[in-house]
C-alpha positions as CSV (number, residue, x, y, z in Angstrom):
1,X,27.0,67.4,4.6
2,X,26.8,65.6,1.3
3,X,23.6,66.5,-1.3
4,X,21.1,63.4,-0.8
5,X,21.7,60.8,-4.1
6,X,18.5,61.5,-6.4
7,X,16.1,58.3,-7.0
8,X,15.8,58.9,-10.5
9,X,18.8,60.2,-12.5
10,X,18.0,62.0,-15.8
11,X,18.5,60.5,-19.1
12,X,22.0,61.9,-20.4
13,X,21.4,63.8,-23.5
14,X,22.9,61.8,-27.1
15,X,26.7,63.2,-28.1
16,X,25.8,64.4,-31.9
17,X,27.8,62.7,-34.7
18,X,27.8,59.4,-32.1
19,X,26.0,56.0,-32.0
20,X,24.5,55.2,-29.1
21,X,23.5,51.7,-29.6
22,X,26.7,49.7,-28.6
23,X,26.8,45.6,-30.0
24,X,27.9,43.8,-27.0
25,X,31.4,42.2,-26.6
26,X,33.0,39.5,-24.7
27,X,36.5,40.1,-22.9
28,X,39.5,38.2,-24.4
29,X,40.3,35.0,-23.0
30,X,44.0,35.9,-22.1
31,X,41.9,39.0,-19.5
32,X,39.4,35.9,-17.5
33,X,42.7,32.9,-17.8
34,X,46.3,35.3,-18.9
35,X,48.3,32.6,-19.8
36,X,51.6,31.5,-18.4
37,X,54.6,29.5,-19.3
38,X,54.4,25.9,-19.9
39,X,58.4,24.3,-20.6
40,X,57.4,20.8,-19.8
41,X,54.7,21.1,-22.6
42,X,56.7,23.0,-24.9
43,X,59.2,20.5,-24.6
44,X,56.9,16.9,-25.0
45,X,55.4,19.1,-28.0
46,X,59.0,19.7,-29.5
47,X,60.0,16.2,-29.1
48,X,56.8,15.1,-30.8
49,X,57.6,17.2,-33.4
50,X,61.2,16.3,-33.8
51,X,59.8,12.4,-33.7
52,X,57.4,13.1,-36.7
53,X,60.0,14.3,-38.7
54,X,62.6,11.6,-38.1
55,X,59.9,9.6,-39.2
56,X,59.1,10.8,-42.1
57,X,62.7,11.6,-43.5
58,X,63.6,7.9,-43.0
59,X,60.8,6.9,-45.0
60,X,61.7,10.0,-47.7
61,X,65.5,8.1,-47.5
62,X,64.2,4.5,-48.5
63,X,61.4,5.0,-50.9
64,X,62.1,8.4,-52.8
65,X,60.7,11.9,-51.9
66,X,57.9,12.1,-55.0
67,X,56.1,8.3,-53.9
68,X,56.2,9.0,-50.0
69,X,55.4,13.1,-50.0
70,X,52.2,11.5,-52.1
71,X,50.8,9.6,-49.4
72,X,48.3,11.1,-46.7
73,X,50.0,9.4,-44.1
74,X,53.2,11.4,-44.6
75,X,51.2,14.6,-45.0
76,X,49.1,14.8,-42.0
77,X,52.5,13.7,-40.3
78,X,54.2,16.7,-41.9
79,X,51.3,19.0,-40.6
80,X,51.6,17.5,-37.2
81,X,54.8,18.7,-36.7
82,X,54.6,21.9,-38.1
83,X,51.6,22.4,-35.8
84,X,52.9,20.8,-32.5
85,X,56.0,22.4,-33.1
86,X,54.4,26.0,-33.2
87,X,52.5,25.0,-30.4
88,X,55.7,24.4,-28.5
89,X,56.8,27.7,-29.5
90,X,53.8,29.3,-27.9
91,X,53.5,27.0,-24.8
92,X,57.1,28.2,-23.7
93,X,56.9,31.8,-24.4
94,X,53.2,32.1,-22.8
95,X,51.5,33.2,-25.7
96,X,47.8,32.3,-26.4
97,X,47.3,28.2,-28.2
98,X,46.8,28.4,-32.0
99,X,43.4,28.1,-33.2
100,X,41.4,25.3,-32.2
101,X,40.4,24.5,-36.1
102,X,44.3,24.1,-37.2
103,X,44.7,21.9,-34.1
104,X,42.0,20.0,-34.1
105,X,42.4,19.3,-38.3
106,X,45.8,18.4,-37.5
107,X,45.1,15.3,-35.0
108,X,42.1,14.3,-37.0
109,X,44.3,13.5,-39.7
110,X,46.8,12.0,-38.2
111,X,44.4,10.0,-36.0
112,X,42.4,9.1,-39.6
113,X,45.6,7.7,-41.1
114,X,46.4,5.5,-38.4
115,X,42.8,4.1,-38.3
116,X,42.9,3.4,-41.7
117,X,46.1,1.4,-41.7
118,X,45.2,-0.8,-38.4
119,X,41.8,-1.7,-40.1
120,X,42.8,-1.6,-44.3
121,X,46.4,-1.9,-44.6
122,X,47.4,-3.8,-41.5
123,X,47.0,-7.1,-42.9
124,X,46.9,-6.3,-46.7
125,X,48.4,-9.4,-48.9
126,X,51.0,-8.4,-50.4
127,X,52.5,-6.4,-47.4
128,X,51.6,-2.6,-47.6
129,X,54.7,0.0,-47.1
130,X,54.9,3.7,-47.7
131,X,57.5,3.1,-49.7
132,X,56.0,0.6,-51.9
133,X,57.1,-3.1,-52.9
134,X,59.9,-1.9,-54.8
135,X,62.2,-1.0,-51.9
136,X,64.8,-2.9,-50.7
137,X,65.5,-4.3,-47.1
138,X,68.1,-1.9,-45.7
139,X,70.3,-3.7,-42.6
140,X,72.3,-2.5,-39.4
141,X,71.1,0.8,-38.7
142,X,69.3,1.6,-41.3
143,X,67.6,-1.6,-41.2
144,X,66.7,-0.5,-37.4
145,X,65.3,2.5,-38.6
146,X,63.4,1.5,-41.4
147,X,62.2,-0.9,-38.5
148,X,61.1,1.6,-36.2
149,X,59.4,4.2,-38.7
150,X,56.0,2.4,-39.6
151,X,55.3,1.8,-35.9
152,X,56.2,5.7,-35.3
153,X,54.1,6.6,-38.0
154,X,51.0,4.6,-37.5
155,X,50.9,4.3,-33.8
156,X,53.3,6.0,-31.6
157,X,52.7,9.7,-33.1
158,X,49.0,9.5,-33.0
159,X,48.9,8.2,-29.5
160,X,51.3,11.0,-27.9
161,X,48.8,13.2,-30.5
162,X,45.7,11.8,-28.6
163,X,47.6,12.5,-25.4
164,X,48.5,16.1,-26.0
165,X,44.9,17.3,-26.8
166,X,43.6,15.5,-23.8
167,X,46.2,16.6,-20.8
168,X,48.4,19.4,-22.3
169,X,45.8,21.3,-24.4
170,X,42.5,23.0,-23.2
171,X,39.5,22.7,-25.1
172,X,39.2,24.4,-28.3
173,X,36.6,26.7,-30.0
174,X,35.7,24.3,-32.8
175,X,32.3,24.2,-33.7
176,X,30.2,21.6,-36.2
177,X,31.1,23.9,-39.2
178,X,34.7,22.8,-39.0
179,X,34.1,19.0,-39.8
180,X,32.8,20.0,-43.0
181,X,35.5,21.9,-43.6
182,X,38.3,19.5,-42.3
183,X,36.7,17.1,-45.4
184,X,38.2,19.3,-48.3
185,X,41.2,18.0,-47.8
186,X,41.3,14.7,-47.3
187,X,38.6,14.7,-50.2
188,X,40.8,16.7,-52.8
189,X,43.9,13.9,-51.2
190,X,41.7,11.0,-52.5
191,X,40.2,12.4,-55.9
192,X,44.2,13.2,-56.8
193,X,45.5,10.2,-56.1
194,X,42.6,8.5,-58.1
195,X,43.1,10.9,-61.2
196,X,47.2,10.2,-61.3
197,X,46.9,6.6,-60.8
198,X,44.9,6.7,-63.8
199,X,47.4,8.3,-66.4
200,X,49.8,6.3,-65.1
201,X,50.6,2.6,-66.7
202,X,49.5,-0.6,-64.9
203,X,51.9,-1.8,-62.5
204,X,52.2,-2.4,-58.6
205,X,52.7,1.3,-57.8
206,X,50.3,2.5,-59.9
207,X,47.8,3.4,-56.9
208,X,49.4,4.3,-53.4
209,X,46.7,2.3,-51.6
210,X,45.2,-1.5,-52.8
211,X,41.6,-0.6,-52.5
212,X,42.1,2.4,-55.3
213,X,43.2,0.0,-58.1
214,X,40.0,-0.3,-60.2
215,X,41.8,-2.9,-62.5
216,X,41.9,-5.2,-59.3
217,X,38.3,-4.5,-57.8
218,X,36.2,-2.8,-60.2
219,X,35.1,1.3,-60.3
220,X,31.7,0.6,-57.9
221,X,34.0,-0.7,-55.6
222,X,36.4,2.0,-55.5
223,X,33.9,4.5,-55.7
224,X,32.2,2.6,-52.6
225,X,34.9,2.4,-50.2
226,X,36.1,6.1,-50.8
227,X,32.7,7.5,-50.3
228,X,32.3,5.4,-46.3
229,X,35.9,6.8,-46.0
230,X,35.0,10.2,-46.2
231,X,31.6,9.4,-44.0
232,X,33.9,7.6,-41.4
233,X,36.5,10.8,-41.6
234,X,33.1,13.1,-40.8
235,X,31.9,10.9,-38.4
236,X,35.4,10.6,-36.3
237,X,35.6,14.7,-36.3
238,X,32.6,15.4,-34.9
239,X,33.4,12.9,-32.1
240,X,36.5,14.4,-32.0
241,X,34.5,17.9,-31.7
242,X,31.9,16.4,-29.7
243,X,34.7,15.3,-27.0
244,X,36.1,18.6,-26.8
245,X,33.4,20.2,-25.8
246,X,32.2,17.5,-23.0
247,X,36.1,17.1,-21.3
248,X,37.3,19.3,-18.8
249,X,40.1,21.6,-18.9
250,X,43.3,19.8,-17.8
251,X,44.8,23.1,-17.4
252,X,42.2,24.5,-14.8
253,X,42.0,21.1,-13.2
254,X,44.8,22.4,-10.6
255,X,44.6,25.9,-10.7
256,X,44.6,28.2,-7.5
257,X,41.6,30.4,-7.0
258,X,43.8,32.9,-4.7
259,X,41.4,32.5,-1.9
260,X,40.2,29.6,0.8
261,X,36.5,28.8,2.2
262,X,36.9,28.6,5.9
263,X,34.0,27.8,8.6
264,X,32.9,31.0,10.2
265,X,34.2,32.0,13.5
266,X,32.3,31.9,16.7
């Protein structure tokens, strides 16, 4: 016969030299979800990545390193394909995403730069091009691909971008913090360009954008479209936040549970 359980068990005494008031803690996310192996991501991901940098090296090849490398098309393209490509790296070996802040800085960019060249650039007189007015018309294949890269650049990498974070990718811990903090960039970018173009002498490629020449449109102006740039770059990453925090997971969309609901018997 077992001893009855007691109602009321005694208070334990305290272990000297230990603390007995514990902070509370969350389990990891790989012990609720573990994560598993994705090839068909890692693969999308690595031809993204391998896309991006096609891109940008034909550009490199027709307009010089120093004048394309300067624009902040070419560098949120360069960080998309360093970050998709890691991500590809982790997706097929089943390790856990990278941090929602580097991923989600990454497609703001990239998304930014294309807005800004469908809206600014897009039908600028003369006819904008990374690599500026000076470069001349390549034919046959390189003609092709000097054809093909702008469109890559501009449209095609930030779609499959889009794409990625909304089917292949789960929703990321960003908070409000980070949209404030994905402005230091893009805001040292534009004070940069702004400080070169003005050491260097007048001429067409003086500024890598139209609406930074100040000999053209006057300092107010400049000054006035840069600052609603930067408040249309905030603005787009906390809808960018805001929608991954609303949008469902893709990747528990499908997931078993490992058990069934069935009507009772009888």
């Amino acid at each position: 016969m077992t001893a009855p359980i007691p109602r009321d068990i005694p208070d334990l005494p305290v272990i000297p030299g230990r603390r007995t008031n514990l902070t509370p803690s969350s389990p990891p996310a790989g012990a609720v979800a573990p994560p598993v192996r994705r090839p068909l991501t890692a693969v999308y991901r690595l031809f993204l990545a391998l896309a991006a940098l096609a891109a940008v090296t034909v550009e490199i090849l027709l307009g010089g390193p120093a004048r394309v490398l300067s624009h902040f098309t070419i560098q949120s393209t360069l960080l998309l394909a360093a970050v998709t490509l890691a991500s590809a790296g982790r997706a097929w070996t089943a390790r856990r995403p990278l941090p929602g802040a580097l991923t989600g800085a990454a497609l703001l960019y990239v998304v930014a730069a294309a807005l800004l060249h469908h809206v600014l650039l897009a039908d600028a007189a003369p006819a904008y091009m990374v690599t500026g007015p000076a470069a001349a018309d390549p034919t046959g294949t390189a003609g092709t691909l000097a054809a093909l890269a702008p469109p890559a650049l501009h449209t095609l990498l930030p779609v499959a971008a889009v794409l990625d974070r909304l089917l292949l990718s789960p929703p990321a811990r960003i908070r409000l913090v980070h949209a404030a903090a994905w402005l230091l960039y893009p805001t040292a970018h534009l004070v940069l360009v702004l400080a070169i173009g003005g050491l260097l002498p007048a001429g067409p490629t003086r500024y890598l954008y139209p609406f930074q020449d100040p000999g053209r449109h006057g300092h107010p102006y400049v000054l006035g479209v840069s600052l609603l740039l930067l408040l249309a770059l905030y603005c787009l990453a906390l809808a960018l936040i805001a929608l991954d925090r609303t949008r469902p997971d893709p990747l528990r969309l499908g997931a078993k549970t490992g058990f069934r609901l069935r009507p009772p018997v009888g």
